[in-house]
ROLODREN-572284 format. One line per 3 residues: for each residue x, y, z of C-alpha. Coordinates in steps of 0.001 Angstrom, whole numbers, plus 500000, padded with zeros to 6 digits. Layout:
BEGIN
X:Y:Z  ...
END
This chain:
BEGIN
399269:536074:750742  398966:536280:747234  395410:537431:747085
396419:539477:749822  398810:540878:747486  396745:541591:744326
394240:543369:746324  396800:545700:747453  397916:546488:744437
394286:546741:743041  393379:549158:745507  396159:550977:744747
395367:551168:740958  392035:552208:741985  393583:555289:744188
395856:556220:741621  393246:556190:738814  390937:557926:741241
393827:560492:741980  393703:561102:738227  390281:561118:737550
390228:564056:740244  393648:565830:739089  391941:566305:735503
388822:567619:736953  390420:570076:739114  392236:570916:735483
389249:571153:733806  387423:573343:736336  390237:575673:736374
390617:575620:732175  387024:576602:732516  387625:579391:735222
390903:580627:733173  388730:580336:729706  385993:582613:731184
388192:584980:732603  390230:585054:729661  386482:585920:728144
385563:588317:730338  388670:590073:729624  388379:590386:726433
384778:591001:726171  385389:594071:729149  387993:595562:726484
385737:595345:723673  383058:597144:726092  385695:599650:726912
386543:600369:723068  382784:600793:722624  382491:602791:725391
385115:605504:723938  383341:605265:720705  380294:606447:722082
381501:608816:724548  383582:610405:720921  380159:610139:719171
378472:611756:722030  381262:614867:722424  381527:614973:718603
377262:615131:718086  377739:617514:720927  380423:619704:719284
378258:619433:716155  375008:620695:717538  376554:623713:719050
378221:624601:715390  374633:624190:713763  372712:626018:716149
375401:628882:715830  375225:628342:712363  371023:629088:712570
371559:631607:714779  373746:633766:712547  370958:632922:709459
368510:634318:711860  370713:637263:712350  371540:637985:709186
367403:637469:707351  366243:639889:710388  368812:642437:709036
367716:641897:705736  364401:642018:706385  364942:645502:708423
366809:647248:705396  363792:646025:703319  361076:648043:705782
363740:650880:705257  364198:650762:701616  360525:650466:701274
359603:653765:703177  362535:655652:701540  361325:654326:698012
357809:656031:699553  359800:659428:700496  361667:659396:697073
358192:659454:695436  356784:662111:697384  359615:663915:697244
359808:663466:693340  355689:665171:692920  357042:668167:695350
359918:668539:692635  357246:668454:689553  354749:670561:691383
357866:673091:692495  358747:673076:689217  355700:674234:688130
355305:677204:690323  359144:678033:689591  358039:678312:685795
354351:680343:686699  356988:682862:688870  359453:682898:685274
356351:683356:682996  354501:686060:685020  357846:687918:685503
358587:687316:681433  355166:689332:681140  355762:692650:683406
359071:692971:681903  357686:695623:679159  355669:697286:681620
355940:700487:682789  356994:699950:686240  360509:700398:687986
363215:698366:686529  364335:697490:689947  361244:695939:690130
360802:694285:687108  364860:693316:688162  363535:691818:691714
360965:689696:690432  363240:688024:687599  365509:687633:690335
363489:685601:692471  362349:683595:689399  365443:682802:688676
366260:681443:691958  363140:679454:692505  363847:677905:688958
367373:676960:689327  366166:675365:692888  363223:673501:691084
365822:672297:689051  368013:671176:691990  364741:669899:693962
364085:667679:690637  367640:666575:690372  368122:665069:694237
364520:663352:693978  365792:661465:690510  369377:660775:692690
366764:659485:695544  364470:656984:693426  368478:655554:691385
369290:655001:694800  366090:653411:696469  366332:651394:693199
370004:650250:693894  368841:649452:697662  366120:647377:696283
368280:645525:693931  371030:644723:696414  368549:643928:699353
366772:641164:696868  370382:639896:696780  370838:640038:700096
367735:638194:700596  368925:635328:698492  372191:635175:699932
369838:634992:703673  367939:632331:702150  370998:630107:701213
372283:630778:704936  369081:629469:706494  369136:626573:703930
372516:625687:704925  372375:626647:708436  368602:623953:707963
370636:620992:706638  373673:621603:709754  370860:621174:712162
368997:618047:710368  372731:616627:710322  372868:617462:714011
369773:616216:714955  371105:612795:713386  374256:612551:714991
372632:612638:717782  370408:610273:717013  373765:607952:715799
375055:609075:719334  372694:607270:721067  372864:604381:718852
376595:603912:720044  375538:604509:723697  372932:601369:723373
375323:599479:721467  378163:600488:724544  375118:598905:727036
375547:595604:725115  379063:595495:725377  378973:595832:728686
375948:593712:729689  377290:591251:727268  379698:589251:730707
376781:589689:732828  375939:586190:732618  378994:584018:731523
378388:580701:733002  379730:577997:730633  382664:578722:727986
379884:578849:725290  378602:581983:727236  382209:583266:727082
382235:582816:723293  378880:584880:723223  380422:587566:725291
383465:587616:723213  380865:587333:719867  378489:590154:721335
380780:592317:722630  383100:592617:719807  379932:593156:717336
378790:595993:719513  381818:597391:719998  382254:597386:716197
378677:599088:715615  379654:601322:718296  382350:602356:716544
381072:602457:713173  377999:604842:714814  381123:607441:715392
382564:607206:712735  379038:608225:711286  378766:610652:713406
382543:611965:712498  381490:612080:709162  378108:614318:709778
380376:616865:712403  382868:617413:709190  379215:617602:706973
378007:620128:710052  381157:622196:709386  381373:622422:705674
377713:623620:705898  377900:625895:708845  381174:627747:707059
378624:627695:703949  376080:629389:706057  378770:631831:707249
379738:633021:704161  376402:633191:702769  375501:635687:705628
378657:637413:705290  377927:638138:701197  374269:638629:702706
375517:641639:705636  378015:642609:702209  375004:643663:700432
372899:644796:703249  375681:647022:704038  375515:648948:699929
371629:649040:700591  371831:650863:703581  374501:653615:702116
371891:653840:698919  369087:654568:701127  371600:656777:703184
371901:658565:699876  368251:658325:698697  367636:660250:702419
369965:662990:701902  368987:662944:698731  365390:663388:699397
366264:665748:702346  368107:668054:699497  365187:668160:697780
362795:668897:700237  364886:671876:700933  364870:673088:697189
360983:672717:696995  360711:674782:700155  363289:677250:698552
361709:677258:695336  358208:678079:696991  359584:680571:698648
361375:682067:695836  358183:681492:693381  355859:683114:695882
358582:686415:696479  358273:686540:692292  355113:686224:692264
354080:688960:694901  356990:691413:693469  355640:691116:689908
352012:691251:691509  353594:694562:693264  354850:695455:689710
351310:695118:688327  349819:697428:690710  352232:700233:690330
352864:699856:686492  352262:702901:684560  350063:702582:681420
348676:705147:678922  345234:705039:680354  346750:705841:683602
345923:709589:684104  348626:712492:683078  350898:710204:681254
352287:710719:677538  350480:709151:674874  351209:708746:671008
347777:710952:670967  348286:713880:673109  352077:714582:671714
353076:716605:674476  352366:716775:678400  354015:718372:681167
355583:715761:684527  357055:716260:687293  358157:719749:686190
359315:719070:682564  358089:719133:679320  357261:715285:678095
357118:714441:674036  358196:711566:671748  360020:710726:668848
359993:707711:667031  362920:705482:665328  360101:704848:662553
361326:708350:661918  364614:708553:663410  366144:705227:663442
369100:705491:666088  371795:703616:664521  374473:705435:666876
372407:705261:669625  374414:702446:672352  371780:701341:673905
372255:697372:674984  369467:695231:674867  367548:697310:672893
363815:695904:672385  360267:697282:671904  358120:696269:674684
354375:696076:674482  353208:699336:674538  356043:700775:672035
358731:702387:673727  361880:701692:673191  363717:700038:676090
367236:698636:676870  368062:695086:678374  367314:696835:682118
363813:698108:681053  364504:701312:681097  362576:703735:678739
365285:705170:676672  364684:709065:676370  367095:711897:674735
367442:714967:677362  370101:717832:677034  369516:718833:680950
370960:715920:681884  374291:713554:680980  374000:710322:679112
373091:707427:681554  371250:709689:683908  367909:707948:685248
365128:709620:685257  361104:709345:686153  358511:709493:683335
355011:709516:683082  355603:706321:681429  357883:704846:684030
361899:705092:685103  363873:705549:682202  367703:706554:680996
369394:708927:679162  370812:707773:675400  370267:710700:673432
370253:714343:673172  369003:717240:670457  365853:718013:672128
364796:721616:674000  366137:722382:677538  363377:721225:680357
362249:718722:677879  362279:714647:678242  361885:713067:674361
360809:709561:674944  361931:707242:672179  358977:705088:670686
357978:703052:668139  354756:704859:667702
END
């Protein structure tokens, strides 16, 4: 009975020790399930955190490469405009030049038309004429002068356009620089972006294969470290979006002082146009004024009167008869004329006396003082009396 006993009791031992061998398995097994659960967990977390730091990197490179490429396309913008105003400034600078020999060679011809109707103003022709083709001279002078003046305001303001479309040009040239470094700053947060993404995949692949509670301590190890690289790749790329945006408002205000000065150049070769327009219209004034001189003192020329001229008075024959009156002269070497008002008066090339008109001054009694009259010697006026009725006395120098 004893043994009978003992072996009970042994057998008991043995189930209870059995029991306990199998309780702490059962609590190991589910230590281990908790432990790589637990894991997981925290490694799917991690994944998640990396996953929001590379879906920010991704939005933020995004964001980043939409405010470079606006950036490049307003330094496009802007260096095409500049580059437009150039052509123009470079063809008005042409016009201005052109425009500038018309002026020199009007200028000329104005002073030809002065010169040549300087000369037939002691002729014997018809003061009107002699008036007509100073007249004319005048006019093509004064719009030689005006023709000169609006080319010179033409090539100051070509020169102006020039000077503030190579500032432009600089100011284009900084906008594409800056608008260059947004894009190379874009083109590596993207490539950061993608960093992030991969370093999101090994988060995430980092539970695939969690066996043992080592594995779980990988997970945790890997997941954490990629979620940390992950977020340190966004943070990068945070860093080159607030880089893309100091650089794209650079580019923006380079363009702007760029358009600033593109926008001067184009009202000085606005000017230099009307400018050179102004002065094509004075040349073709002048010509026409120079030629209308130069055809009335041409017309002067022809119908002048000289002494060799047929039945005309001469310091020689003393006396003739014209147009039914008596024709002789007197001369102030003899009779100087102190009293005489005659304005203007002047000895003109062939000696007679004439006043600022170019009239011949004569002394009649048949008619008042101021009277015109015709002369063998040309158109003349009344400023003296003393001489026989029916008788002109032409005042001479002879």
């Amino acid at each position: 009975m004893y043994y009978l006993r003992e072996l009970i009791q042994s057998r008991k031992r043995r189930i209870i020790q059995l029991g306990c061998i199998i309780g702490i398995i059962v609590l190991l097994f589910a230590v281990d399930v908790i432990v790589k659960q637990i894991a997981v967990s925290v490694a799917n977390n991690k994944a998640v955190i990396a996953t929001n730091a590379a879906n920010q990197a991704q939005a933020t490179a995004q964001l980043a490469t939409e405010k470079a490429a606006e950036a490049k396309a307003t330094a496009l913008a802007t260096s095409q405009n500049v580059a437009k105003k150039e052509a123009d400034a470079k063809v008005a600078k042409k016009e201005a030049k052109i425009a500038k020999r018309k002026a020199k060679e009007a200028t000329k011809k104005a002073a030809e038309a002065k010169e040549k109707a300087k000369n037939i103003a002691n002729t014997g022709a018809k003061p009107e004429a002699v008036k007509k083709a100073d007249s004319k001279a005048k006019v093509a002078e004064k719009a030689a002068k005006k023709a000169t003046s609006q080319a010179k305001t033409a090539i100051n303001a070509v020169a102006k356009a020039e000077l503030h479309v190579e500032r432009a040009k600089k100011s284009a040239t900084k906008a594409e620089n800056e608008a260059e470094k947004a894009t190379n700053a874009a083109s590596n947060a993207q490539i950061v972006s993608q960093l992030s993404v991969m370093a999101q995949n090994r988060a995430e692949n980092a539970t695939a294969n969690v066996k043992t509670i080592a594995d779980a301590k990988n997970a945790i190890k890997s997941a954490t470290d990629a979620a940390d690289i992950a977020q340190t790749h966004s943070n990068r790329v945070e860093e080159a979006a607030q880089l893309i945006e100091v650089q794209a408002q650079a580019t923006k205000t380079a363009s702007i002082d760029a358009e600033t000065k593109v926008y001067v150049a184009d009202v000085a070769v606005t000017t230099a146009k009307l400018a050179i327009e102004a002065s094509n219209k004075a040349v073709i004034q002048t010509e026409t004024s120079a030629k209308a001189s130069k055809e009335a003192a041409t017309e002067v020329e022809e119908t002048a009167v000289t002494p060799s001229s047929g039945n005309v008075l001469t310091r020689e024959k003393g006396e003739i008869y014209f147009n039914g009156h008596r024709e002789t002269w007197y001369s102030q070497r003899v009779l100087p004329g102190g009293g005489l008002n005659i304005p203007g008066r002047h000895v003109d090339s062939s000696g007679l006396i004439r006043d600022k008109d170019g009239y011949i001054c004569v002394a009649s009694v048949d008619y008042p003082e101021g009277t015109i009259v015709e002369t063998s010697l040309g158109t003349a006026k009344v400023y003296d009396s003393g001489c026989a009725p029916g008788t002109i006395d032409i005042y001479t120098d002879w």
